[in-house]
Backbone bond lengths (Angstrom), bond angles and torsions (degrees), N, CA, C in turn:
res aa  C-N    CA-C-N  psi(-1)  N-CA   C-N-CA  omega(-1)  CA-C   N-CA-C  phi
1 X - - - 1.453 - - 1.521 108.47 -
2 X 1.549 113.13 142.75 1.409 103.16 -177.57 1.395 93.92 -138.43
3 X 1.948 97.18 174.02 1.466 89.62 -157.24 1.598 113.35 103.16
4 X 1.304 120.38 150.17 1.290 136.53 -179.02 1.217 96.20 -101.63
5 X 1.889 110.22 121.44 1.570 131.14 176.98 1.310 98.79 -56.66
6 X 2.036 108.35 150.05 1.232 86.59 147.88 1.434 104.98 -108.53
7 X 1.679 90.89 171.97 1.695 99.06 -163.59 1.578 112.45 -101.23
8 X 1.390 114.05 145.07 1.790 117.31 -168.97 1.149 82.52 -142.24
9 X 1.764 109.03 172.61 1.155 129.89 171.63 1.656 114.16 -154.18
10 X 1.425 120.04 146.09 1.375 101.16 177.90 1.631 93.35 -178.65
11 X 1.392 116.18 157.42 1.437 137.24 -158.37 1.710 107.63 -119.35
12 X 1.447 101.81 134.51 1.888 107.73 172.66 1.573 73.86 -94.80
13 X 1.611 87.02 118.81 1.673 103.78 162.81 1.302 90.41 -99.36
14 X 1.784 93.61 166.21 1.204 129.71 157.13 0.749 139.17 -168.68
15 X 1.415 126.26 170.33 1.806 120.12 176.87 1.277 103.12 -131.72
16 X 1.698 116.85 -164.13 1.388 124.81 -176.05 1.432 87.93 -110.85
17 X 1.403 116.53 135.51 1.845 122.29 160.10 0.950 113.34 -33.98
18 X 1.604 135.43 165.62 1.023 148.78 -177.08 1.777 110.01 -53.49
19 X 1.701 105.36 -66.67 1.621 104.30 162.42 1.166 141.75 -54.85
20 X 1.824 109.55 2.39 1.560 123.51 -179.28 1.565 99.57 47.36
21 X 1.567 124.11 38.32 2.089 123.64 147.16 1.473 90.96 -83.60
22 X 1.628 150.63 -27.15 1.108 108.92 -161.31 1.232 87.60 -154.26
23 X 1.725 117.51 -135.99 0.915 129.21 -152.61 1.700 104.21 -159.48
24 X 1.096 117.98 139.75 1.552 117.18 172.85 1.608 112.56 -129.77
25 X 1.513 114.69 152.16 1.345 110.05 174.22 1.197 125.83 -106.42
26 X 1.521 134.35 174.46 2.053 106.88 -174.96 1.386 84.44 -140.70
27 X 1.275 97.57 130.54 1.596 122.20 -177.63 1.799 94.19 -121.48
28 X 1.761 88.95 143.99 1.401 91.32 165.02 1.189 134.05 -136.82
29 X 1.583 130.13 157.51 1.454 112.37 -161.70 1.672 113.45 -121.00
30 X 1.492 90.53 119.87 1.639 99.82 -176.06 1.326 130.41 -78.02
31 X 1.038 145.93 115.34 1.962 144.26 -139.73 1.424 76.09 -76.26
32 X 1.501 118.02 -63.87 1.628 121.80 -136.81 1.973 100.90 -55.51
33 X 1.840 116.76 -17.08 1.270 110.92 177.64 1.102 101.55 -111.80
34 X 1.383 127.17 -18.57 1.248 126.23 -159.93 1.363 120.58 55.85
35 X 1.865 109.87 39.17 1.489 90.10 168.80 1.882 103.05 -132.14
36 X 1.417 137.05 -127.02 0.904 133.49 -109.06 1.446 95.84 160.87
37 X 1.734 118.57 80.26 1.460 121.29 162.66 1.624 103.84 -152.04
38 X 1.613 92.43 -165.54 1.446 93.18 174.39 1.260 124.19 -99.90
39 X 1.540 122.79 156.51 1.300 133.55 173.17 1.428 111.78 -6.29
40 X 1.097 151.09 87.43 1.856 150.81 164.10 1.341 115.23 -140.36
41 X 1.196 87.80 140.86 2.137 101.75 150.06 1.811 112.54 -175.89
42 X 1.015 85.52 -167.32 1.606 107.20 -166.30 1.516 93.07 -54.14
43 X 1.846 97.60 148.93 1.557 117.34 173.42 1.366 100.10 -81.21
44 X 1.469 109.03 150.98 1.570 113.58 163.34 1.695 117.95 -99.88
45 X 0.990 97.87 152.89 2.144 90.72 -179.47 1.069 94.03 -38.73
46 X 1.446 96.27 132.63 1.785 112.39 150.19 1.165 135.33 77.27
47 X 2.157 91.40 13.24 1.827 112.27 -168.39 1.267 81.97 -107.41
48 X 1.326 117.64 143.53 1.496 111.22 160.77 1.687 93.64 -105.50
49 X 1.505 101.05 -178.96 1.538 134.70 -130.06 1.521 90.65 -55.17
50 X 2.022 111.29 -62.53 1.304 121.01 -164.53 1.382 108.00 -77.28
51 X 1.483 137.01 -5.15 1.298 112.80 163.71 1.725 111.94 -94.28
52 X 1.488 99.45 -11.39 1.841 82.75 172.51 1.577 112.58 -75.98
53 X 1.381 121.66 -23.14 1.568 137.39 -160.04 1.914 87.73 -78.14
54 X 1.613 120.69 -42.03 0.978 98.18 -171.10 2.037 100.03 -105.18
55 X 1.234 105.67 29.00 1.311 95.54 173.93 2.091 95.76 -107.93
56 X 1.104 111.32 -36.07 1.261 117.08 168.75 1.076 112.69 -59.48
57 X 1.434 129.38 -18.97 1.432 117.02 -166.91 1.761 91.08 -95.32
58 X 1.075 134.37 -30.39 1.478 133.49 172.85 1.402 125.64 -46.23
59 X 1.789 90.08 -61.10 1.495 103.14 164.78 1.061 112.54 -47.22
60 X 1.416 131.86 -90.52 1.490 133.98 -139.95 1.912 105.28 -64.62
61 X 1.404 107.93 -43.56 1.833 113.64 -177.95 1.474 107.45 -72.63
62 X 1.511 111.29 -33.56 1.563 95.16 -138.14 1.866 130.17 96.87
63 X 1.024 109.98 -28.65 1.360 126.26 -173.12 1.480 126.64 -71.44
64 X 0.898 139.86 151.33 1.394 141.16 161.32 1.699 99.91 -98.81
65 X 1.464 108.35 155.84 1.091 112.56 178.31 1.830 132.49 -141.71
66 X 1.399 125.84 166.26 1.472 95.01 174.06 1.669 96.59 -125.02
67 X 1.471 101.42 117.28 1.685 99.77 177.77 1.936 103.95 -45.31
68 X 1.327 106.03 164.56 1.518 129.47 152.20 0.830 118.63 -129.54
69 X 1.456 118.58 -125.21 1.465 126.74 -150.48 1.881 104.81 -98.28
70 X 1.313 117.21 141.38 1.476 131.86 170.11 1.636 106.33 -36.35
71 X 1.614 110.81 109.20 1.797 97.54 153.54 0.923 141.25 -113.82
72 X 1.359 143.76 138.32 1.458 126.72 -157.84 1.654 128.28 -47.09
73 X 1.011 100.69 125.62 1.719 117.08 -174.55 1.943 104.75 -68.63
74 X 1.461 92.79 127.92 1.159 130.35 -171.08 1.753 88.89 -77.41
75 X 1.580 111.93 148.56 1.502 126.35 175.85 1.565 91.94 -163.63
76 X 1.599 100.76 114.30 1.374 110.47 149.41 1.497 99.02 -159.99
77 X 1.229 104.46 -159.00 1.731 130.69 -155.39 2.038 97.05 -99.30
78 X 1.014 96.11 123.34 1.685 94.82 143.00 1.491 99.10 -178.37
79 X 1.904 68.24 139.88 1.673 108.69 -176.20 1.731 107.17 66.18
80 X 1.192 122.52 32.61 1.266 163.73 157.95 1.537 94.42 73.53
81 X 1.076 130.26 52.61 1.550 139.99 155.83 1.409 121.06 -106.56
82 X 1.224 124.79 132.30 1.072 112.28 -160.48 2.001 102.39 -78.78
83 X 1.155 111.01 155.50 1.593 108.76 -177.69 1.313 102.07 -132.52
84 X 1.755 107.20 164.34 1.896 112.57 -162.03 1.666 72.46 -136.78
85 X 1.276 121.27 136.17 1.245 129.95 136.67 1.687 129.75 -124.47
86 X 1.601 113.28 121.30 1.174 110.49 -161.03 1.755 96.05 -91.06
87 X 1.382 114.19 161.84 1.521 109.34 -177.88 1.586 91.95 -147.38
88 X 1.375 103.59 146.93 1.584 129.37 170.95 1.881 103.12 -128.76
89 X 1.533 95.67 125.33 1.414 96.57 156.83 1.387 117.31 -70.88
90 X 1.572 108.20 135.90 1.679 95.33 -172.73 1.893 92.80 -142.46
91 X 1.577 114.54 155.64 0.995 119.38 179.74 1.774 122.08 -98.79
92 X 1.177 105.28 99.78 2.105 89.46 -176.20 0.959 97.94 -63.08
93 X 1.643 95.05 155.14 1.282 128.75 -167.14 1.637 101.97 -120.12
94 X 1.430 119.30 -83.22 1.445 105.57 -163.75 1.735 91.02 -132.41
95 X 1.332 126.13 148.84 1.702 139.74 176.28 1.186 115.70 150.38
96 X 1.465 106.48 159.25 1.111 116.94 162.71 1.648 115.53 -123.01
97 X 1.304 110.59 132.74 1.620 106.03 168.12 1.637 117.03 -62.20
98 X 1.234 104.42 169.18 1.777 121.03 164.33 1.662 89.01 -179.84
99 X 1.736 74.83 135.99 1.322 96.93 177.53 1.213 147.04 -37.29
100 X 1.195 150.89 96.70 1.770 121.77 -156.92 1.889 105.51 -132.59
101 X 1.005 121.37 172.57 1.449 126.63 167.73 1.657 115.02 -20.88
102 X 0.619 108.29 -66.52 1.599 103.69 -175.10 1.060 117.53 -83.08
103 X 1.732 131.46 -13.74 1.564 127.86 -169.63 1.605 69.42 -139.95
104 X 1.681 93.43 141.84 1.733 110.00 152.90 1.308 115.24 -137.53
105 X 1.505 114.01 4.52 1.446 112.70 161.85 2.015 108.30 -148.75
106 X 1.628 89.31 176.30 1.609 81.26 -177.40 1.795 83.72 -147.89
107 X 1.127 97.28 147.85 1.348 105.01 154.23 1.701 121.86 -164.27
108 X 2.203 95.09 148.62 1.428 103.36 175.10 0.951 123.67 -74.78
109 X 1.192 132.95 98.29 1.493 123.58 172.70 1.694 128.61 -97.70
110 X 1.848 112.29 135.66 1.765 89.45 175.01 1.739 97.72 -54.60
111 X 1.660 96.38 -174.34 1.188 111.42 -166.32 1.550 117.67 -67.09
112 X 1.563 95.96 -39.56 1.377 105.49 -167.41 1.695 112.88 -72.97
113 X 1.663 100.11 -27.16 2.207 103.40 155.69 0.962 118.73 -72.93
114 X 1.151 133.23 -20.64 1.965 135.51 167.25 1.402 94.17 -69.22
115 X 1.349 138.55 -79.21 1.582 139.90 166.92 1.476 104.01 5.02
116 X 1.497 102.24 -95.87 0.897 105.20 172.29 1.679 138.08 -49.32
117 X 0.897 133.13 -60.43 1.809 137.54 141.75 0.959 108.20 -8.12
118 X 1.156 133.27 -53.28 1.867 113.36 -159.90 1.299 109.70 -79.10
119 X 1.458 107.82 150.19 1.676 115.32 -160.93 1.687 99.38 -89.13
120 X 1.936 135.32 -39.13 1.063 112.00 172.83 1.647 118.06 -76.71
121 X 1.098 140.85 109.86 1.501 114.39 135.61 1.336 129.19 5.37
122 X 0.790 109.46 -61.20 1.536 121.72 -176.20 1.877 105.93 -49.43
123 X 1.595 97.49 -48.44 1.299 93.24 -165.40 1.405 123.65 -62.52
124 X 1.443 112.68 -27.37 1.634 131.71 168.15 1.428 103.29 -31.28
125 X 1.713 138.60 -33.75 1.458 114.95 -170.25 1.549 92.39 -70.92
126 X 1.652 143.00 -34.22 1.616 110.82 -149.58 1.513 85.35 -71.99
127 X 1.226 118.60 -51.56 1.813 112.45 -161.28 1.606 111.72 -51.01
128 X 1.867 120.77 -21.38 1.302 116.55 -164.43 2.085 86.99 -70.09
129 X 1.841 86.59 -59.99 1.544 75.60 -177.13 1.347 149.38 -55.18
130 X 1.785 107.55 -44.74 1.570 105.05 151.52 1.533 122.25 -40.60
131 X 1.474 141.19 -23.86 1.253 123.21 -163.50 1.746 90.05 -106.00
132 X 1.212 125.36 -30.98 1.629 125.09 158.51 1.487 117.02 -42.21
133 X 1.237 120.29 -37.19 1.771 113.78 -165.12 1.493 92.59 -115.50
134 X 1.726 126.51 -21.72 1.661 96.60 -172.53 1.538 118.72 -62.02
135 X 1.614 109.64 148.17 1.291 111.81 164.87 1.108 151.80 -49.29
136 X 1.275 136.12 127.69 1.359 139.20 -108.56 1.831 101.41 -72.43
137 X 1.706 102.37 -14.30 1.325 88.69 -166.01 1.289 119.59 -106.80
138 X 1.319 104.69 49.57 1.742 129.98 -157.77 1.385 91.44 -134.97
């Protein structure tokens, strides 16, 4: 890919289910693509990676969040530019969504309906890895 990426950032949130047995993830779905990922977008000057990942994650959910652990950064093409998206598993903490311009829905899903749900392929490696390294009692 050539050319200067542009740079995004964004987090597989999650929480623990209501009964705290597991864990769910929140994917969201954007009209303007009509698809089905997680919390991201473009850096602003002078934000680095993890405060846009957790400023995007505000916007689009509603949520507050607590970053974790590093997940592997996403590289592909759109709109034939090459793009970098960095991702942190992060845990919400306290919000509520409402709908706005760029997100018109949200949803918790266990892991294996986020899997399935998400519109890139691609995106399946952060969730393979977040669900590879979370702690055991998740």
């Amino acid at each position: 890919m050539s050319g200067t990426p542009v740079r995004a950032a964004g987090c597989v949130l999650w929480r623990r289910t209501p009964d705290g047995g597991g864990l769910e993830i929140c994917l969201v779905h954007r009209p303007r693509y009509d698809d089905w990922s997680y919390p991201k977008g473009k850096l602003k000057r002078g934000e680095t990676a993890l405060e846009g990942a957790l400023r995007e994650v505000l916007e689009e959910t509603g949520h507050h969040c607590v970053p974790g652990a590093t997940l592997p950064t996403a590289l592909y093409l759109a709109n034939g530019r090459p793009k970098e998206v960095s991702y942190w598993a992060a845990e919400a903490t306290d919000g509520t969504f409402a709908p706005n311009d760029e997100v018109d829905e949200l949803a918790w899903l266990s892991p294996e309906a986020a899997r399935a749900r998400l519109s890139r392929p691609g995106d399946r490696v952060q969730l393979d890895a977040f669900l590879e390294n979370r702690p055991h009692h998740l």
